[in-house]
C-alpha positions in Angstrom: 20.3 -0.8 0.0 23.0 -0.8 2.6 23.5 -3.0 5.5 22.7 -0.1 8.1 18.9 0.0 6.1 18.3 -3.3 5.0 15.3 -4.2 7.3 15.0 -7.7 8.8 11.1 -8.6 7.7 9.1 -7.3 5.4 5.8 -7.9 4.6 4.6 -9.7 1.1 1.2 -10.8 -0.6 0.0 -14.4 -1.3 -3.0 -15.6 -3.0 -5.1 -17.9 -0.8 -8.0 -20.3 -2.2 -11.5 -19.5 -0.8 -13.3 -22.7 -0.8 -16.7 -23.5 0.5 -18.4 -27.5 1.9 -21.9 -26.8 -0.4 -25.2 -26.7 1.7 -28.5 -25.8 0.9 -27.5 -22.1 2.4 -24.9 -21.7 0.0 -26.8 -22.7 -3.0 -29.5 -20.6 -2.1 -27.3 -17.9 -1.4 -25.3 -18.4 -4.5 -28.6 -18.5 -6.6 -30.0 -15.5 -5.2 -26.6 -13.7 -6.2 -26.7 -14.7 -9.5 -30.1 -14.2 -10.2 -29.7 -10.7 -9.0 -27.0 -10.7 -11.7 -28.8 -11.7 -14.8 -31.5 -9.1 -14.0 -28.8 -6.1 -13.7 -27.6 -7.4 -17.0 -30.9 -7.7 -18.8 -31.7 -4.2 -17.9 -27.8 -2.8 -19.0 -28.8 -5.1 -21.8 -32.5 -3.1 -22.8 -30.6 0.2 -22.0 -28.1 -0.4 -24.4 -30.7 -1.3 -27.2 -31.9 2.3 -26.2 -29.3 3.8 -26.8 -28.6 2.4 -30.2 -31.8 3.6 -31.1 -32.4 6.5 -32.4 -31.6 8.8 -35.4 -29.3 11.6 -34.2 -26.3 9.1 -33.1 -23.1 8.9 -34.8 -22.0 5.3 -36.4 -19.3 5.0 -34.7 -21.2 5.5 -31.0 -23.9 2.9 -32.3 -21.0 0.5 -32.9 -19.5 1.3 -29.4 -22.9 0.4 -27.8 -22.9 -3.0 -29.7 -20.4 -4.3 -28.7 -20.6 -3.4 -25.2 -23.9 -5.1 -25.6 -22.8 -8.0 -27.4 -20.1 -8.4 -24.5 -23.0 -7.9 -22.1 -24.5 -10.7 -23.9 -21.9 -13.3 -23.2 -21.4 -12.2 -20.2 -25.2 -12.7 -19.3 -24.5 -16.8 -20.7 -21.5 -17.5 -18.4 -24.0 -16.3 -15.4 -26.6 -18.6 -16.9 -24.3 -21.4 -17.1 -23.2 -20.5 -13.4 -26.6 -20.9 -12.3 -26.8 -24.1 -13.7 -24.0 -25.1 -12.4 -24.7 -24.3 -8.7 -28.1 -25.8 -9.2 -26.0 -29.4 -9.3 -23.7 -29.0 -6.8 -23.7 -31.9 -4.7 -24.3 -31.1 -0.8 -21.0 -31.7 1.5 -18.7 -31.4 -1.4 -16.2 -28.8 -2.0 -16.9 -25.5 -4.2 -14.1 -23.3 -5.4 -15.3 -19.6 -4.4 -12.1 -17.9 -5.8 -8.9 -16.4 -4.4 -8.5 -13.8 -2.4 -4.7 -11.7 -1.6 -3.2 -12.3 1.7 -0.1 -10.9 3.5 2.6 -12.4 5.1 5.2 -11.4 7.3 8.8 -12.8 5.9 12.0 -12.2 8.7 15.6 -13.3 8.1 15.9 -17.0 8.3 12.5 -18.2 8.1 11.7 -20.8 5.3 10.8 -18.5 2.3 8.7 -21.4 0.2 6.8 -22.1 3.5 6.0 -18.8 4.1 4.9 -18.4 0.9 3.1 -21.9 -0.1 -0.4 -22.8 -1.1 -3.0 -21.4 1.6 -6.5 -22.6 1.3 -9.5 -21.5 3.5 -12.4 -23.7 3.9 -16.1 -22.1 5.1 -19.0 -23.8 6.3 -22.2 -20.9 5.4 -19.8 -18.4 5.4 -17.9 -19.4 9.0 -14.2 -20.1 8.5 -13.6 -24.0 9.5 -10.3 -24.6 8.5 -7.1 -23.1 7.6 -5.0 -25.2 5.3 -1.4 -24.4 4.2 -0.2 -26.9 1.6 3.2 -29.2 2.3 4.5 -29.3 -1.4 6.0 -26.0 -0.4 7.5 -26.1 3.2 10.3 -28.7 1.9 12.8 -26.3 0.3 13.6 -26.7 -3.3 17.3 -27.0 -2.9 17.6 -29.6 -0.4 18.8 -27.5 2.4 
């Protein structure tokens, strides 16, 4: 790139932690969610068995349907153990939801590991409450 292109910001992605104060709204929201889940797996489950059924399929396609079920199947035990899970989550505490990709604007001379840190957001039933970005990064590694 030459000095005549090179542009003076550009815009980069970050990952920013979703996190959510528990109340009884999210857990019921969060069990209705993952009840909804185990019953879409139990039927992909019994229409896998179907398909596995029968005698005019090749061996090969009967093995490719079990192990799409079996990984159904383990699948089906992590949402179990989810449910579980979010049935003991303590009200006012904090709940990981996930990460989600953000964007940034970077320009010449702003502090890149600032820019670029640890960004959390924190919900209350869904409604944004607080918009963290994490000091361990705004000091710059090299001491300048």
């Amino acid at each position: 790139m030459t000095k005549e292109s090179a542009s003076t910001s550009l815009t980069l992605k970050r990952n920013v932690v979703v996190r959510s104060i528990v109340t009884e709204n999210l857990k019921k929201f969060m069990m209705f969610e993952l009840n909804q889940t185990v019953d879409t797996m139990k039927e992909r489950i019994e229409e896998l068995i179907r398909m596995a059924q029968g005698d005019d399929i090749s061996e090969d396609y009967r093995r490719q349907v079990a192990t799409e079920r079996r990984q159904n199947e383990v699948a089906l035990e992590d949402v179990k153990k989810k449910i579980e899970q979010a049935k003991h989550l303590q009200i006012n505490s904090l709940f990981n939801q996930g990460i989600v990709e953000g964007f940034v604007n970077l320009k010449v001379g702003e502090n890149f590991f600032e820019k670029l840190g640890a960004m959390e957001v924190i919900l209350h039933d869904g409604v944004v409450k607080e918009i963290k970005v994490s000091d361990s990064f705004s000091q710059n590694p090299f001491g300048k």
